[in-house]
C-alpha positions, -999 to +999 in steps of 0.1 A: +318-364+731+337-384+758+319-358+781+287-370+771+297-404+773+312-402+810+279-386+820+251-417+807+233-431+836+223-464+833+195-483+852+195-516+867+177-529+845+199-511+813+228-528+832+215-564+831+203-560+796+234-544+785+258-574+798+238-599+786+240-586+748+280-584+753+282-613+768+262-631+744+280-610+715+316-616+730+312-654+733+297-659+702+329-643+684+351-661+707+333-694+694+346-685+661+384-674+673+382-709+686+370-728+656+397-709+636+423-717+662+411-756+658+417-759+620+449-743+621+459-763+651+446-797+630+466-785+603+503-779+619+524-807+606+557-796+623+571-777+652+575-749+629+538-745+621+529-740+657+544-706+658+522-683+634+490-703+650+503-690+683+507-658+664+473-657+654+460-660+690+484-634+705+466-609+675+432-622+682+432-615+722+447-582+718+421-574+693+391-590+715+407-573+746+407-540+727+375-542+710+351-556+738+358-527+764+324-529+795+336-500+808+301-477+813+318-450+795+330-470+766+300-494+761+281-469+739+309-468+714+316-507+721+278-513+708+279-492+683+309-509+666+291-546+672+258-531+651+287-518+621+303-552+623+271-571+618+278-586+652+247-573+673+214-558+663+191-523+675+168-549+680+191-569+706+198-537+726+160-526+728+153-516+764+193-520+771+202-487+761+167-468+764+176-430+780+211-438+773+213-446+734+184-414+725+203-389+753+239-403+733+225-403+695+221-433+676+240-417+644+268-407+667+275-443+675+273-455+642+299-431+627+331-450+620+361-438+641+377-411+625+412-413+614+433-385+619+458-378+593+493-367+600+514-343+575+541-358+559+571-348+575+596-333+558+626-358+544+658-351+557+675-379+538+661-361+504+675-330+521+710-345+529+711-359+494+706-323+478+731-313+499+755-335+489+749-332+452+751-293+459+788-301+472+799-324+450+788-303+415+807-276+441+842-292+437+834-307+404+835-268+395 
């Protein structure tokens, strides 16, 4: 898949189109990080309160900065989340992603990331615990 993605040419014109719509789409969330930021600003009544509103920007950026990635090879998968969130449109990327978005998939972009799921590992606390129950009914004996 990243294969795939590394090898999308994009035109001029695919380019253009293609930064407008993030542009658009990125400053248009930011409008509402903003407006967040502003009522809980307003509503800080001590020094105390300024903390988890600076806490809430710190999140915010690093979720903006992670989430609204132009790189070429990225920007498929960038969309693709922005149409799943409710944040952007087909109809907004028309002509943007032409060759691109058919050579790509459209049902591959619109899969949600898949989660990989780790075995549990094995508890060595439980383990220790056995043991020492093992050696304590031991000397009990």
């Amino acid at each position: 898949m990243r294969e795939v993605m590394r090898e999308l040419s994009w035109t001029e014109a695919e380019k253009k189109l293609s930064r407008r719509a993030f542009e658009v789409t990125l400053q248009a969330e930011l409008a509402e990080v903003l407006q967040d930021f502003k009522a809980r600003a307003a509503a800080a009544q001590t020094p105390e309160d300024m903390w988890p509103v600076e806490h809430f920007l710190h999140q915010r950026r690093r979720e903006l900065d992670a989430k609204y990635d132009y790189r070429y090879s990225q920007l498929v998968s960038v969309f693709g989340r922005l149409i799943r969130e409710g944040r952007l449109t087909e109809g907004q990327l028309e002509g943007c992603l032409g060759t691109s978005w058919s050579s790509f998939g459209r049902s591959r972009c619109f899969e949600k990331p898949r989660i990989r799921v780790l075995p549990p590992l094995p508890c060595r606390v439980k383990y220790r615990c056995q043991r020492l129950d093992e050696a304590s009914s031991a000397k009990m004996r």
